[in-house]
C-alpha positions as CSV (number, residue, x, y, z in Angstrom):
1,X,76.9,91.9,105.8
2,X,78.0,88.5,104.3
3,X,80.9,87.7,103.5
4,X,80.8,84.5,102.7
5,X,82.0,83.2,98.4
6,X,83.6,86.8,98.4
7,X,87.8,86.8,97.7
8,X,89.5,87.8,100.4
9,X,90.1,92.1,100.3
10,X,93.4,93.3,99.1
11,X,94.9,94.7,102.0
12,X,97.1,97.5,100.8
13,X,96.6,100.4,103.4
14,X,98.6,101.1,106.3
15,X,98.0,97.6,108.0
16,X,96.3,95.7,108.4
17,X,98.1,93.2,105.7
18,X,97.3,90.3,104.3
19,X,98.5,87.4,105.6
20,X,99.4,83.8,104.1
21,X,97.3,81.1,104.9
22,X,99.6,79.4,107.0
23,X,99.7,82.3,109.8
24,X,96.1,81.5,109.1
25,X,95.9,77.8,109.6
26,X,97.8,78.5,112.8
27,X,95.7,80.0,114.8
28,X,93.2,77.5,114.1
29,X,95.3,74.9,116.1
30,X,93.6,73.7,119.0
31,X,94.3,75.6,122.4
32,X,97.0,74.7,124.9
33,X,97.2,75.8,128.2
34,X,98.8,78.9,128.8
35,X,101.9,77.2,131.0
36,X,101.6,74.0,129.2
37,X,105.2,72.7,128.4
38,X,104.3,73.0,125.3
39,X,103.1,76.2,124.5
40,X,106.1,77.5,126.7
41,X,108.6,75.5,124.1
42,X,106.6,77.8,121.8
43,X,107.1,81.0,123.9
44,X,110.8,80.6,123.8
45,X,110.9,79.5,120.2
46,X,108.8,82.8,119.4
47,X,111.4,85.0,120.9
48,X,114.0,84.0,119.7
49,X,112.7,84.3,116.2
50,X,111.8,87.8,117.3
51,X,115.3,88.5,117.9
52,X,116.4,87.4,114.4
53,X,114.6,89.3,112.9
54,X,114.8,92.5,115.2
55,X,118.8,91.9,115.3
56,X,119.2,92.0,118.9
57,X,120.8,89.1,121.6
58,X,118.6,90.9,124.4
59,X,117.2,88.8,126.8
60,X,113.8,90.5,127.5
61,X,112.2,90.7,123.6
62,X,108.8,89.3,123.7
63,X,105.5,89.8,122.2
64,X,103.5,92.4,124.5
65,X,99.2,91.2,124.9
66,X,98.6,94.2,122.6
67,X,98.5,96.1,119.5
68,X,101.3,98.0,118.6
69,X,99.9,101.0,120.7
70,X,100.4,98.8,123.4
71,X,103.9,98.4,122.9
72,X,104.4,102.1,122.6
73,X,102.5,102.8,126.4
74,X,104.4,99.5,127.8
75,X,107.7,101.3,126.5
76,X,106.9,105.0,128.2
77,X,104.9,103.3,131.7
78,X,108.3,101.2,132.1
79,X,111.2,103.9,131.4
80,X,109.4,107.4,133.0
81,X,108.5,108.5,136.0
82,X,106.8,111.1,137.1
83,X,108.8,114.5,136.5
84,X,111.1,112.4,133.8
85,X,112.1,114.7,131.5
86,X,111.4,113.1,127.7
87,X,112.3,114.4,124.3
88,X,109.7,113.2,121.5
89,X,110.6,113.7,117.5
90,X,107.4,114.7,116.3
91,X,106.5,114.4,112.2
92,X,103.2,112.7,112.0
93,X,100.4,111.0,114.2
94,X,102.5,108.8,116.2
95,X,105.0,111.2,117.3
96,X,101.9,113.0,118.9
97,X,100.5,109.9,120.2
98,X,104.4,109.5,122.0
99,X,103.9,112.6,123.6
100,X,100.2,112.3,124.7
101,X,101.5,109.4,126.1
102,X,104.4,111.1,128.4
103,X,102.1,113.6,129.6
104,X,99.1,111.3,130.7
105,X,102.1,109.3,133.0
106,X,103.2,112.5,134.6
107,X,106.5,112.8,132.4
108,X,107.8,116.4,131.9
109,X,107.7,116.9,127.9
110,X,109.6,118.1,125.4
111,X,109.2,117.9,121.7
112,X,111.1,118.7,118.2
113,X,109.1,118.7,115.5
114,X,109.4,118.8,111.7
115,X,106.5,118.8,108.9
116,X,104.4,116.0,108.3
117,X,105.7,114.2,105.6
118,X,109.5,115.6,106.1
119,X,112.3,113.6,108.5
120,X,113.6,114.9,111.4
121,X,116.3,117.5,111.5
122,X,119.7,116.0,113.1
123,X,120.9,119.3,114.4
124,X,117.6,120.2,115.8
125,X,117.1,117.3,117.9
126,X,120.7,118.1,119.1
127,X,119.8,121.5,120.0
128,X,116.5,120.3,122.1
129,X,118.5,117.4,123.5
130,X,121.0,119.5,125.0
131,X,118.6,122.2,125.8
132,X,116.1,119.6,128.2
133,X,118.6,117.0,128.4
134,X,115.4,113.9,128.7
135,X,116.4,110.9,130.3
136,X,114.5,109.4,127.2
137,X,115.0,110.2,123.5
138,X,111.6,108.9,121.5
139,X,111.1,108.8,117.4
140,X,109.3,107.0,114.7
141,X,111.2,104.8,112.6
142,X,108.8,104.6,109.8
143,X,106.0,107.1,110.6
144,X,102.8,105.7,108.9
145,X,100.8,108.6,108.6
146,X,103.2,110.2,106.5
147,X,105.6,107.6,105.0
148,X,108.9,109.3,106.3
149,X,111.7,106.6,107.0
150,X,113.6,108.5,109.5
151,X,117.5,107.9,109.2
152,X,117.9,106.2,113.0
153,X,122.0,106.7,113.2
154,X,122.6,110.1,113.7
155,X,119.7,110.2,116.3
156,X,121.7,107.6,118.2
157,X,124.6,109.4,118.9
158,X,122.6,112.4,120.4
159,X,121.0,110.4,123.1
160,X,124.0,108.8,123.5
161,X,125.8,112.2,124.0
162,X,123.0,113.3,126.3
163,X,122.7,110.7,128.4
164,X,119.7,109.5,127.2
165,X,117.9,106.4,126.3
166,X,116.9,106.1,122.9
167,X,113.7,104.2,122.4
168,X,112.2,103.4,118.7
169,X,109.2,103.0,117.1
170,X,109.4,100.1,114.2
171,X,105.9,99.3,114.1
172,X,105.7,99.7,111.1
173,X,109.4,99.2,109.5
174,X,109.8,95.5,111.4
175,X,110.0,92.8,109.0
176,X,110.2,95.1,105.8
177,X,113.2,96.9,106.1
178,X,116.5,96.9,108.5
179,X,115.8,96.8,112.4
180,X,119.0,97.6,113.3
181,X,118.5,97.0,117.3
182,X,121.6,95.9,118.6
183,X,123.9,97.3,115.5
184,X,121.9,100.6,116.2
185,X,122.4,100.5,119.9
186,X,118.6,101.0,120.4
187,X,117.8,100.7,123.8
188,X,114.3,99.9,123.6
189,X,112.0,99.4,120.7
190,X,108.6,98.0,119.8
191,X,106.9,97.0,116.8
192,X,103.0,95.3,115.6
193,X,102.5,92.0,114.2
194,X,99.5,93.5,111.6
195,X,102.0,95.3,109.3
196,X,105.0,94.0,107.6
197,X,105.3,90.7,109.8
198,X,101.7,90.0,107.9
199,X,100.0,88.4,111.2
200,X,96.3,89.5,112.4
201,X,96.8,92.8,114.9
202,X,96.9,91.2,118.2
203,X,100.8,91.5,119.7
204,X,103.3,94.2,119.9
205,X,106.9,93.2,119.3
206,X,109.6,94.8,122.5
207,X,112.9,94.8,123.1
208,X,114.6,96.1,126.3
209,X,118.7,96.5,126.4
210,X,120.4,96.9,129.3
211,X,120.5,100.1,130.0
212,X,116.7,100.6,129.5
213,X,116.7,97.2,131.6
214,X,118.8,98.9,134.7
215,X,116.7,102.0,134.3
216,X,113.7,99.8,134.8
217,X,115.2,98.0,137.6
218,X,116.5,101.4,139.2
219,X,112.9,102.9,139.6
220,X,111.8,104.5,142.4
221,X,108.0,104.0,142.0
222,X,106.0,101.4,140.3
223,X,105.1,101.2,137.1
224,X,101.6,102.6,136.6
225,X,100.4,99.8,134.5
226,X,100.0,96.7,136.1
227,X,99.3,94.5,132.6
228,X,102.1,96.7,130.9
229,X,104.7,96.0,133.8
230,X,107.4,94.8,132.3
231,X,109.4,93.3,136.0
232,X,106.4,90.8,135.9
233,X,105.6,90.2,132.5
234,X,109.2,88.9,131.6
235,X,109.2,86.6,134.5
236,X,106.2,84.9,132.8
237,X,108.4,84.6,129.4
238,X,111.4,83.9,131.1
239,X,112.9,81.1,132.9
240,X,111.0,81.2,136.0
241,X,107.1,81.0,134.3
242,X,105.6,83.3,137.2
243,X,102.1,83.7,136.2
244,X,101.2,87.1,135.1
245,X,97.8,86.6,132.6
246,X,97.0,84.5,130.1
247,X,98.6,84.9,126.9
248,X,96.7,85.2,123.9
249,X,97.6,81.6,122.7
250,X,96.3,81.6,119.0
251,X,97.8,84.8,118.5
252,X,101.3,83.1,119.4
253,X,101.3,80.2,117.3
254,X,100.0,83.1,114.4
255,X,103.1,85.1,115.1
256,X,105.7,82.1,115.7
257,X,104.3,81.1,112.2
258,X,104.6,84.3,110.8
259,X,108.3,85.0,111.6
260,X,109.2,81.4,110.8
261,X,108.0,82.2,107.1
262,X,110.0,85.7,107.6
263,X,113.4,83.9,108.2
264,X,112.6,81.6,105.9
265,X,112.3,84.0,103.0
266,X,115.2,86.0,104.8
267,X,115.9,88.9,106.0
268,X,117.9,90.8,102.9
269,X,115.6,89.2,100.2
270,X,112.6,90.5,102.0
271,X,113.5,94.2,102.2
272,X,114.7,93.8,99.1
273,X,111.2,92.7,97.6
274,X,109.8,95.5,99.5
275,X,112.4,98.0,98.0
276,X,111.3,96.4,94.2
277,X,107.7,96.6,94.8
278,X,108.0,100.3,96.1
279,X,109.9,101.4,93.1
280,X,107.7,99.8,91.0
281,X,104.4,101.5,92.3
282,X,106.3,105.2,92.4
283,X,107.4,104.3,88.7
284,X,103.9,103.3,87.7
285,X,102.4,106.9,89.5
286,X,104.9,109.0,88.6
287,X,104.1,107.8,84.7
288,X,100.4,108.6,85.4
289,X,101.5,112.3,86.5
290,X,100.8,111.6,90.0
291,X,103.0,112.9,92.8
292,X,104.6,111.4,95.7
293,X,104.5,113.2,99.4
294,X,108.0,112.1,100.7
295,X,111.3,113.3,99.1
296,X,112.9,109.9,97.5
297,X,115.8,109.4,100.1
298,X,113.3,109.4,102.9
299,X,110.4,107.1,101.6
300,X,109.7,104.1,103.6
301,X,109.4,101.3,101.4
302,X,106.3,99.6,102.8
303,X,104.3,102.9,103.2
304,X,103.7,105.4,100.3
305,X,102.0,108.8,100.9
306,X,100.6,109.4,97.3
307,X,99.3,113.0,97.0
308,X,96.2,112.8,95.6
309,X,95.8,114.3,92.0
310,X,93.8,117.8,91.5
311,X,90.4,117.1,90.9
312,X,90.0,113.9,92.7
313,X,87.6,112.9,95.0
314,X,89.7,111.3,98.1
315,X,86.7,109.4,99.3
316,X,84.9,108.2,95.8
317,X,88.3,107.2,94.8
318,X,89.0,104.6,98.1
319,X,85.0,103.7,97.8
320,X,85.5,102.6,94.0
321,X,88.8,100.9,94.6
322,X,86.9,98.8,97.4
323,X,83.7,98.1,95.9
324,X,85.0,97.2,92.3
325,X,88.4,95.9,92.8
326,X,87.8,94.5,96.4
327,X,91.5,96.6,97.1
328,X,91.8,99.0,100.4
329,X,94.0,101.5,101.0
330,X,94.4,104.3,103.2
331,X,93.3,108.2,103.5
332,X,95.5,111.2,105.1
333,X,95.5,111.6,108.5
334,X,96.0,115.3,110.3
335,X,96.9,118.0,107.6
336,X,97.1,115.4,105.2
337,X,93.6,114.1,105.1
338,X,92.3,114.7,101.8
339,X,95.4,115.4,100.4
340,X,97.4,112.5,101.0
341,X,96.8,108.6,99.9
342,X,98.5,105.8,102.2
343,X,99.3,102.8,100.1
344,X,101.0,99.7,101.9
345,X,103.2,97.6,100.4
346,X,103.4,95.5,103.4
347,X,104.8,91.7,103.9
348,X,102.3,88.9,102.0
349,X,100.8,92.1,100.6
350,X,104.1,93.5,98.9
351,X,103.5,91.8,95.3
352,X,104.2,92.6,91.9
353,X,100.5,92.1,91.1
354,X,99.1,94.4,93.7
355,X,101.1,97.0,92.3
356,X,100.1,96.1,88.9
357,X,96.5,95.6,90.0
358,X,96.6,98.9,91.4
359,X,97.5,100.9,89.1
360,X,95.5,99.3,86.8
361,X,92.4,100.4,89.1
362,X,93.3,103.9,89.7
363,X,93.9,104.7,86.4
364,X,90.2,103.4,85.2
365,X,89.0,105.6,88.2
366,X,90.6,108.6,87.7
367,X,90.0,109.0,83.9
368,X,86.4,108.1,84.7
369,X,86.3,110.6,87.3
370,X,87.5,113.2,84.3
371,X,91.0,113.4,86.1
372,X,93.9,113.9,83.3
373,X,96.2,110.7,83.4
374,X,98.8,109.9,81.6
375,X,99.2,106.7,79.7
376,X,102.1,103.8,80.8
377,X,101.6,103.4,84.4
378,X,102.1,99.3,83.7
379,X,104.7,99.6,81.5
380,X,106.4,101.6,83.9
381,X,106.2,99.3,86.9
382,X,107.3,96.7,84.4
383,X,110.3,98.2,83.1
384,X,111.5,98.7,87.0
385,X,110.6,94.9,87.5
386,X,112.3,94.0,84.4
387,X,115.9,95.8,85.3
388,X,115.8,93.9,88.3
């Protein structure tokens, strides 16, 4: 298929997003050596910017060789053993993927679950906790297959309580709304460069505090990944540059270019502009007659499960949103497939005239699909623009 004269597509599913040309133009740069002085200067340069914007002073926060997925495994093969006991918070896809994970590296599993497309219940993690009492305490920050923004404090204090060490999934949260690390007291956490950070899938954010640091110092068997090994990999991105395998080098500069433009915009003003955006597309549905999965106090901003409208064709919709507006978004996954719409509102891809766009599109679809819509779906995206 050629691609070539066509406008780039409108990324607005759950990730990829779209990302400015200069993240772009910097992976174009010509390759360094992967222990070139150089390209260290930009290691080092890279990770610090990771801590900015992942609000943590800990030493070992790098970018893991991998997709986000990567940085969940790395997290699980470094912290459990075999026989580990682990709680996992399960409300969507990646909640199960945690747990598949435990149980392929011999951990002994536990899980809490809630409903797909509801947060977690505080007092029934508690109740798990202290009924398996895990050495590890997993959740989803923002679970994308169901666009639940899970309130991270009052999970905190449980693990604390327990004993436990409470590791985070901000794949999809990082960069477009409060990573709380440090402030949190997070001890481990790992993120994606494809979502809101708007830099090509390729890396996987991680950050280790010291207690998940002196648990993986304390093991008493190796870690079962060799790549994902975490006592070799930071001596490659620390001080002492012990070869480990070759970094992905364009994949560096994209990221190091992608959280300069991040701080640059700043931290508050970006999850504010994803905030504003989000509002604006729930205004603009809502206006239509169309529903929204997630109860308003839990919806994460950059991810909006849409339930789609009686009548409408799930698939014919995305196909006609792709073909004649060149936009993408995202089906349910799990119980939700069919039902369920996953519209990103992600980093270079969070704009007012996405949103506008859009809902726009859908609209023209739906009423030539024979779907009852109501009128004002702009002029309610605009009003929430125009209070602002």
């Amino acid at each position: 298929m050629r691609t070539e004269g066509k406008p780039a597509r409108i990324l607005m599913g759950p990730g990829p997003s779209n990302c400015d040309p200069s993240v772009l133009e910097a992976m174009s740069r010509p390759l360094l050596g992967h222990l070139d002085p150089e390209f260290l200067a930009i290691m080092d340069e890279t990770q610090e910017l990771l801590r900015r914007v992942m609000k943590t002073q800990n030493r070992l926060t790098l970018p893991v060789s991998g997709t986000g997925s990567a940085g969940m495994e790395a997290c699980f093969v470094n912290l459990v053993e075999p026989g580990d006991r682990v709680l996992v918070c399960v409300n969507g896809v990646f909640g199960t993927r945690m747990a598949d994970i435990v149980e392929r590296i011999g951990g002994k599993l536990f899980t809490v679950e809630a409903e797909w497309g509801r947060p977690l219940d505080p007092m029934a993690v508690e109740a798990a906790a202290r009924a398996c009492m895990p050495k590890v305490l997993a959740v989803v920050h923002a679970e994308t297959s169901t666009g639940v923004l899970q309130p991270i404090e009052p999970l905190v204090s449980i693990a604390r309580e327990v004993g436990a060490l409470f590791l985070v999934d901000v794949v999809t949260s990082l960069g477009g709304c409060s990573v709380e690390t440090d402030g949190w007291q997070v001890d481990a956490a790992y993120g994606g460069t494809q979502k809101c950070l708007s830099c090509p899938p390729g890396l996987a954010p991680l950050s280790f505090g010291p207690r998940a640091l002196s648990a993986l110092e304390a093991r008493k068997t190796k870690v079962q990944s060799w790549y994902l090994d975490m006592m070799m990999v930071r001596k490659y991105w620390g001080t002492e540059r012990t070869y480990h395998h070759t970094a992905p080098i364009s994949m560096v500069y994209a990221l190091n270019q992608a959280l300069k433009l991040v701080i640059g915009e700043g931290l508050d003003a970006r999850f504010k502009r994803h905030r504003l955006n989000h509002k604006a597309l729930v205004a603009g549905l809502e206006a239509m007659g169309i529903s929204m999965l997630v109860e308003p106090q839990y919806r994460a901003p950059m991810l909006n499960a849409v339930l789609i409208p009686e009548g409408a064709d799930d698939r014919k919709v995305r196909r006609a949103l792709l073909k004649d507006y060149n936009i993408e978004i995202g089906g349910g996954l799990g119980p939700l497939a069919g039902r369920t719409w996953r519209v990103g509102l992600m980093g270079s891809s969070s704009r007012p005239e996405n949103v506008t766009l859009l809902l726009i599109a859908l609209e023209q679809i739906l009423r030539a699909e024979g779907i009852p819509i109501r009128p004002g779906a702009t002029a309610a995206a605009e009003a929430v623009y125009a209070a602002q």
